[in-house]
ZAMARGU-4260 file (C-alpha; in steps of 0.2 Angstrom, whole numbers, plus 5000, padded with zeros to 4 digits):
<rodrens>
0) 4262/5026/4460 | 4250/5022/4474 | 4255/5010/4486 | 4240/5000/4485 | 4245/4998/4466
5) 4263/4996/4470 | 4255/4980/4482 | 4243/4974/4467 | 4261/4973/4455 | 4268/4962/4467
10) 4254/4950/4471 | 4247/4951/4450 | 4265/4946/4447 | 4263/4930/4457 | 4247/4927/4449
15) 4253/4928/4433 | 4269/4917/4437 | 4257/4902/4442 | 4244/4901/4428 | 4260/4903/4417
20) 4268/4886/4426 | 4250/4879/4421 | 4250/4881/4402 | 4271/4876/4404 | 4266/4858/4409
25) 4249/4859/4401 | 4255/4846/4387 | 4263/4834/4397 | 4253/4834/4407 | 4238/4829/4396
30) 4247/4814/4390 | 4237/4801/4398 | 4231/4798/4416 | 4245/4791/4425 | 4254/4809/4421
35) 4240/4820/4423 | 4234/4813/4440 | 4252/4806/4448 | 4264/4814/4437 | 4269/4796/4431
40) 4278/4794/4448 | 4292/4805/4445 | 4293/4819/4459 | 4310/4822/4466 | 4313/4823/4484
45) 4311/4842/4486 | 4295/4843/4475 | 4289/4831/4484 | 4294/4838/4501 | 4287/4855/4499
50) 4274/4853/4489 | 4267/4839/4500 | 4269/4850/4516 | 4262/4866/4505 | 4247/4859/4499
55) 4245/4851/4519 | 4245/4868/4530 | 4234/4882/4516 | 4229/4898/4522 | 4226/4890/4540
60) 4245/4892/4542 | 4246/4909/4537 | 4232/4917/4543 | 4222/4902/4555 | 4236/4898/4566
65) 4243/4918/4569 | 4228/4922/4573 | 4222/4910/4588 | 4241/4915/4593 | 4235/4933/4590
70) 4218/4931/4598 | 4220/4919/4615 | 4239/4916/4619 | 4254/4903/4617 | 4244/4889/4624
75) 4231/4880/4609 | 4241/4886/4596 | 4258/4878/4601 | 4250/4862/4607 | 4240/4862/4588
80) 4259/4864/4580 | 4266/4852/4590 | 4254/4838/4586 | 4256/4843/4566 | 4274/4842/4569
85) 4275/4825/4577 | 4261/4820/4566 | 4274/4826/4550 | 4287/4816/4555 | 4279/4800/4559
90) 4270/4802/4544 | 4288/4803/4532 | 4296/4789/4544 | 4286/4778/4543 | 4271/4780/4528
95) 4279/4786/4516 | 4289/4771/4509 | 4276/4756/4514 | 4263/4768/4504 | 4273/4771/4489
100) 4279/4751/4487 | 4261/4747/4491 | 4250/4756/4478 | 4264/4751/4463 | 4260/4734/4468
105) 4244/4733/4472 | 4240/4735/4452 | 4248/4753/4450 | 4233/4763/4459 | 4236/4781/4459
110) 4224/4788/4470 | 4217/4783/4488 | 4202/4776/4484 | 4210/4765/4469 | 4223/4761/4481
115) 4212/4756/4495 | 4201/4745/4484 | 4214/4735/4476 | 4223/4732/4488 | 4208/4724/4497
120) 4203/4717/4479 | 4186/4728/4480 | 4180/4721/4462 | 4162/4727/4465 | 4171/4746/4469
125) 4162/4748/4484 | 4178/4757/4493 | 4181/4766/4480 | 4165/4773/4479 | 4163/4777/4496
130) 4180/4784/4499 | 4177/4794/4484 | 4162/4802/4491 | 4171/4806/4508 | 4185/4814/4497
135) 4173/4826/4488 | 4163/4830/4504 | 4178/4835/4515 | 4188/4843/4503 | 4173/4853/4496
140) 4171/4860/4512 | 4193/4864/4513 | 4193/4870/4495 | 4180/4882/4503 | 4191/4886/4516
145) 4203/4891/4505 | 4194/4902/4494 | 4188/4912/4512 | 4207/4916/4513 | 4209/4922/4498
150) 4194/4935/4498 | 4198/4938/4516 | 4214/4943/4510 | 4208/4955/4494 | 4195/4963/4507
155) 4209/4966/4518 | 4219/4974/4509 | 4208/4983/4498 | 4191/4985/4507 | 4184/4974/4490
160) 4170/4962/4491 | 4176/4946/4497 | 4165/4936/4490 | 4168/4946/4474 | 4187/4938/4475
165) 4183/4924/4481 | 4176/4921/4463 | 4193/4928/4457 | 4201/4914/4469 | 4193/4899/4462
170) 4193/4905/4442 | 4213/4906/4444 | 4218/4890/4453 | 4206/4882/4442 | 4215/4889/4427
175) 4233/4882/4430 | 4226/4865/4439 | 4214/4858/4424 | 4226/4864/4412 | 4244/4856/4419
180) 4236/4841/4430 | 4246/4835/4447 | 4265/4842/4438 | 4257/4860/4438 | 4250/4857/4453
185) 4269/4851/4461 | 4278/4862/4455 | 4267/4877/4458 | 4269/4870/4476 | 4287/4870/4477
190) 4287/4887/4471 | 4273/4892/4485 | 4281/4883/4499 | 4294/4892/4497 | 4287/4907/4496
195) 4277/4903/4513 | 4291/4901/4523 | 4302/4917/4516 | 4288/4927/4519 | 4283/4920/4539
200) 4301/4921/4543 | 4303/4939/4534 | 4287/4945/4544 | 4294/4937/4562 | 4311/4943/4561
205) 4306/4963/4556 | 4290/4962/4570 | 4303/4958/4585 | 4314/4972/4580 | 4301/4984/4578
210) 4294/4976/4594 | 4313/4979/4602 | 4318/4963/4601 | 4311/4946/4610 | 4311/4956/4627
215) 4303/4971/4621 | 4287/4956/4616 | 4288/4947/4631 | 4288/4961/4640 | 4272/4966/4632
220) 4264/4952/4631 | 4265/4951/4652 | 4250/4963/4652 | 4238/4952/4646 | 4233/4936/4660
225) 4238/4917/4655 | 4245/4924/4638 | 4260/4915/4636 | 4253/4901/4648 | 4258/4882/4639
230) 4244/4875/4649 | 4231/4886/4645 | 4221/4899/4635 | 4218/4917/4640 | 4202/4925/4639
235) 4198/4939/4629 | 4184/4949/4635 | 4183/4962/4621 | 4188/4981/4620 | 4189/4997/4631
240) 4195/5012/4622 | 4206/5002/4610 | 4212/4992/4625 | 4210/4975/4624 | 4202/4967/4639
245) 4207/4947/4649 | 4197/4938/4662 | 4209/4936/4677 | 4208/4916/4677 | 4209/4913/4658
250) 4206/4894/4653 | 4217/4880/4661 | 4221/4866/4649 | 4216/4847/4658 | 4229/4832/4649
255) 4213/4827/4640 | 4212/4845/4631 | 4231/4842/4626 | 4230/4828/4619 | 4213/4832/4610
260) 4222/4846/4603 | 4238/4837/4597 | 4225/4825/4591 | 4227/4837/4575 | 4243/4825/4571
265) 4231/4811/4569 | 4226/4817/4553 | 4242/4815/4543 | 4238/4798/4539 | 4222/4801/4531
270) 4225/4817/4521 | 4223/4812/4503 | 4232/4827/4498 | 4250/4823/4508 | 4249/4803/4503
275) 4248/4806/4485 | 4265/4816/4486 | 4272/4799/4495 | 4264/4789/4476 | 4270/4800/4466
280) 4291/4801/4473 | 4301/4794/4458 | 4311/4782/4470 | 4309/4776/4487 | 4326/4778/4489
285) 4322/4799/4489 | 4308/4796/4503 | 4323/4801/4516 | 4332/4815/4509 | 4311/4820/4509
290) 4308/4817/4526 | 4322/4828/4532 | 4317/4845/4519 | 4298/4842/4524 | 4302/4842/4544
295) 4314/4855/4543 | 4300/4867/4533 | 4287/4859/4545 | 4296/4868/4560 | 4301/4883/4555
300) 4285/4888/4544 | 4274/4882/4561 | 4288/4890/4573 | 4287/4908/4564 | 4267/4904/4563
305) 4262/4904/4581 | 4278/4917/4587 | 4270/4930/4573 | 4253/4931/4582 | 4261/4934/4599
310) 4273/4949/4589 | 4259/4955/4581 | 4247/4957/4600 | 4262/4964/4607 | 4263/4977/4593
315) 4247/4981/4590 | 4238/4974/4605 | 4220/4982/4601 | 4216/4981/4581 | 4207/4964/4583
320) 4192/4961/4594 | 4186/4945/4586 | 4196/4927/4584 | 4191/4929/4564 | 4196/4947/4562
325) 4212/4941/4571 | 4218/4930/4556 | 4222/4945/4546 | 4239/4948/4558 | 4251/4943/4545
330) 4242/4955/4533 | 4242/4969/4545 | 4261/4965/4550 | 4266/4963/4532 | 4260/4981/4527
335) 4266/4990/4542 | 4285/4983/4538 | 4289/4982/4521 | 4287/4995/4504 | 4272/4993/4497
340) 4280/4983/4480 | 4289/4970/4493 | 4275/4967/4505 | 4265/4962/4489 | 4273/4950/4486
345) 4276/4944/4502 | 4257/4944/4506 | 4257/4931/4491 | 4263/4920/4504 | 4245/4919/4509
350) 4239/4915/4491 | 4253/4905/4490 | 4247/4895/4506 | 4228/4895/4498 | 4229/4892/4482
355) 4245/4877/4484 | 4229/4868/4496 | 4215/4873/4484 | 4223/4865/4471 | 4229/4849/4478
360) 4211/4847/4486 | 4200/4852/4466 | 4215/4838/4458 | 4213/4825/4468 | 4193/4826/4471
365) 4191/4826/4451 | 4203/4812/4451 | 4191/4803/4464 | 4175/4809/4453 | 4184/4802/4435
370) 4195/4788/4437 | 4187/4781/4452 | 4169/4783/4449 | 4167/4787/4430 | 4181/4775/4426
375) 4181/4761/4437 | 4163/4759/4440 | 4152/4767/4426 | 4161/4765/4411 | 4176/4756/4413
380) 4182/4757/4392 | 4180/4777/4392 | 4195/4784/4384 | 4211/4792/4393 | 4205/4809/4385
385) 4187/4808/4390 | 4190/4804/4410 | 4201/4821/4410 | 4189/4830/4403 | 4176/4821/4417
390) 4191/4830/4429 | 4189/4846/4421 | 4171/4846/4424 | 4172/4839/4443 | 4183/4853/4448
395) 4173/4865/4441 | 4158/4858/4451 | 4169/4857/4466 | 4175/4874/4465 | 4158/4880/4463
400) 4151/4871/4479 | 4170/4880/4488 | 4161/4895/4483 | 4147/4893/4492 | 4154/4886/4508
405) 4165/4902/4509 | 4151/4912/4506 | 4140/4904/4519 | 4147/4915/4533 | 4159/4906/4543
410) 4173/4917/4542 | 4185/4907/4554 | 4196/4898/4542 | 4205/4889/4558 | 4187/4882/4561
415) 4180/4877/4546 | 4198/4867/4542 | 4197/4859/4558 | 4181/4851/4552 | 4185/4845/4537
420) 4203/4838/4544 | 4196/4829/4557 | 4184/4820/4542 | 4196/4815/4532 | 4209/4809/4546
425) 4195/4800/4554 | 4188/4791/4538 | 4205/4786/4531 | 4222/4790/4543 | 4216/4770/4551
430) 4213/4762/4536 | 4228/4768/4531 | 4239/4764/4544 | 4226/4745/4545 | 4231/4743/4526
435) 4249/4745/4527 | 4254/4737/4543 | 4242/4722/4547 | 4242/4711/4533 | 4225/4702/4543
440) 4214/4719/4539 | 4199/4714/4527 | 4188/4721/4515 | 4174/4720/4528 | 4185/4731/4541
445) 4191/4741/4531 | 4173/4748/4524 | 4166/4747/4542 | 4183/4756/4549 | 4180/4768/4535
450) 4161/4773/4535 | 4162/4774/4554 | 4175/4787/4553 | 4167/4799/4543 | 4151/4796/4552
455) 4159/4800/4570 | 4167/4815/4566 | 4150/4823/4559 | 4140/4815/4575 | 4154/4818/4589
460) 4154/4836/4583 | 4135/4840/4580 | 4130/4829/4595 | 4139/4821/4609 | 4151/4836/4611
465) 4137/4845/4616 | 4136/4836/4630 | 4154/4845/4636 | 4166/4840/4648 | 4174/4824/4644
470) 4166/4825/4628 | 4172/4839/4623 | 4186/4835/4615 | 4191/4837/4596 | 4182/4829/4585
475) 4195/4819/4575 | 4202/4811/4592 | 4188/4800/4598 | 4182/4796/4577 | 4200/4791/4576
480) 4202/4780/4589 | 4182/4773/4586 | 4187/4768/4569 | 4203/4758/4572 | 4192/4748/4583
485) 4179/4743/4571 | 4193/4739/4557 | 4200/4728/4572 | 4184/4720/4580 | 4178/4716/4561
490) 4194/4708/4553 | 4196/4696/4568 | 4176/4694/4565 | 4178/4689/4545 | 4186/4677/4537
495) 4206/4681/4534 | 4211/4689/4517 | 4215/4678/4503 | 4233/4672/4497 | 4235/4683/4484
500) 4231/4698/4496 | 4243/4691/4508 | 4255/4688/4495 | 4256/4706/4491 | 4254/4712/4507
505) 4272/4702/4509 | 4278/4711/4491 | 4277/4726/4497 | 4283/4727/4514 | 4300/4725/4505
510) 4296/4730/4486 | 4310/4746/4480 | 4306/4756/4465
</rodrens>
């Protein structure tokens, strides 16, 4: 049997295993909304965990982040992992619990949008709406994202058409998601997070023998300038002969372009599809023994992340010459280590990153489209079995515009995650933190802070960036800080919230379910 079968066993088997976790959940899941979009509240601490970590770092974590490592050095990749990492744990400490009290009280919302509109007592919906629509423009373009992992992966591999399987991508992770709701989509997590982390640590600890242990890399890596430099980035300049080539200086990193870089942490707060897991824990009792799993798999997955793209330069220094080519390291590593039936399936760590994203971002987009839109603002007595079907519909119209941001030829799946990141930390991570923690927030600041977010990140990035310098900064950072202003400057500008808001606001800060 050819190896390239052996490989197609391995990953088909994993396939296989997900679609199967689909149909297992398929009727309790179809129940009624509560259980289809939030699993009726009843994740455990490590389903939560991991699958909230899983669905967070997708095929970037795989393939994105070893592959800046792979393709400029130490330096923007550990200071990116280091804000997630911070980001991670502030996110568990101190989110998790306010958020989980919060949206039972405030009328038992169970997504985002719902959440953010009751708790400001939005009865026109206008927050909903609008939050709705950031949701299905930001994670149309990560869904996207994650589909380019997958056919980057088959093209890889097996010299296929990558947009052939990026087809293939989206017809599988829509299978098991429209059929078992958010409890296929957890569990199917679990299982993929898992799988993430055996397989980055597997591939780290056989490339530093091979590369004769953590000497022999640094060692190696000492030819190339600024490599392994923390405050900087080195400078590829192409290939001579299969010799990879550095500009003597390489980049220094200013304290403005570290902190714009851990800026990445700042989205934690408004990424829709790591908050729902926080909803959707059974108690908040559990949120600690949570924190501690989802950290602990935060730092090593990260760790063995940015540590493989340096192994994998210092094996095979010359096999990339571009930062998009560069993400297939793990892939390459992978294959070069393992029998071909075992490195199938741990390459499915990379669908397992992919597709443990796709479908956290396809479930909470149609959940935004169908109970938020559909629902709450155009036909408010639509039946439970109706509005899933809506949701069966909006993924399918959400995978099919994935479809064509993978195929639209950015290739950098570090890149276009970015984008979409900073978009939805920018629009919501304020708001979020406004909603929980300042009981004088108002409707009116909250829709400014909110519109304002999205707004900067498409305006900083497409315009005043271009400018360079100071300005040149990520995206997410400045939209970030723009938009907690405005949430400020307009609720001291408008009249204070009602009682009633007030009076929940005070519910929740101590509410235990």
């Amino acid at each position: 049997m050819s190896g390239n079968i052996q490989m197609l066993i391995g990953m088909g088997a994993y396939l296989v295993t997900m679609v199967t976790i689909g149909l297992w959940y398929a009727r309790r899941s179809n129940t009624n909304l509560e259980e289809y979009f939030l699993a009726r509240r009843r994740f455990g601490p490590w389903v939560a965990a991991l699958s909230a970590e899983a669905s967070d770092m997708s095929g970037w974590l795989l393939m994105g982040l070893p592959g800046v490592a792979y393709f400029t050095g130490l330096g923007e990749a550990f200071w990116t992992a280091l804000g997630l990492f911070i980001g991670t744990w502030i996110n568990w400490a101190f989110v998790a619990k306010r958020l989980r009290s919060y949206s039972q009280v405030a009328d038992n919302a169970i997504t985002l949008p719902e959440f953010f509109s009751k708790r400001f007592h939005d009865k026109k919906r206008i927050l909903l709406a609008i939050a709705a629509i950031i949701s299905l423009v930001f994670f149309s373009i990560y869904v996207g994202a994650q589909l380019i992992t997958f056919g980057k992966l088959f093209n890889s591999l097996f010299g296929v058409s990558t947009i052939a399987m990026v087809i293939v991508g989206a017809i599988i992770v829509l299978s098991y998601t429209m059929l078992g709701g958010f409890w296929a989509v957890g569990v199917t997590d679990l299982i993929q997070g898992l799988l993430m982390v055996t397989a980055l640590v597997l591939v780290l600890i056989f490339g530093i023998v091979y590369a004769g242990g953590l000497s022999g890399v640094a060692e190696n890596l000492r030819n190339f300038p600024h490599f392994l430099d923390f405050f900087g980035v080195a400078d590829p300049q192409g290939m001579n002969n299969g010799v990879p080539l550095f500009g003597a200086e390489g980049t220094r990193y200013s304290f403005l372009t570290i902190v714009s870089i851990m800026a990445w942490g700042l989205g934690y707060f408004g990424m829709p599809q790591v908050l729902v897991r926080f909803m959707a824990i059974k108690k908040t009792s559990m949120i600690r023994r949570s924190l501690t799993i989802a950290v602990v798999w935060c730092f090593i997955a990260q760790l063995a992340a940015v540590s493989i793209g340096l192994v994998g330069r210092a094996l095979f220094p010359g096999i990339f010459d571009s930062g998009s080519a560069a993400e297939s390291i793990f892939i390459r590593l992978s294959g070069s280590f393992f029998p071909p039936l075992l490195a199938g399936i741990i390459i499915s760590g990379i669908l397992a990153a992919s597709m443990s994203s796709g479908d956290s971002y396809m479930l909470i987009v149609s959940s935004s489209l169908a109970n938020d839109i559909y629902k709450d603002i155009f036909k408010k007595d639509a039946s439970e079995t109706s509005v899933m079907w809506v949701a069966r519909i909006s993924m399918l119209l959400v995978a099919l515009f994935g479809i064509l941001v993978a195929v639209s030829g950015n290739q950098s799946i570090f890149r276009v995650v970015s984008y979409a990141w900073a978009g939805l930390g920018a629009a919501f991570g304020p708001l979020v933190l406004f909603s929980l923690f300042w009981k004088r927030t108002t409707f009116a600041g909250a829709l400014a802070g909110m519109v304002t977010g999205g707004a900067m990140v498409v305006i900083w990035k497409n315009l005043i960036a271009k400018i360079g310098g100071p300005f040149a900064v990520y995206e997410l950072l400045p939209a970030f800080i723009i938009s907690g202003l405005v949430i400020l400057c307009v609720s001291l500008a408008t009249e204070k919230p009602s009682a009633e808001i007030e009076k929940e606001f005070e519910t929740a800060k101590t509410a235990e379910f």
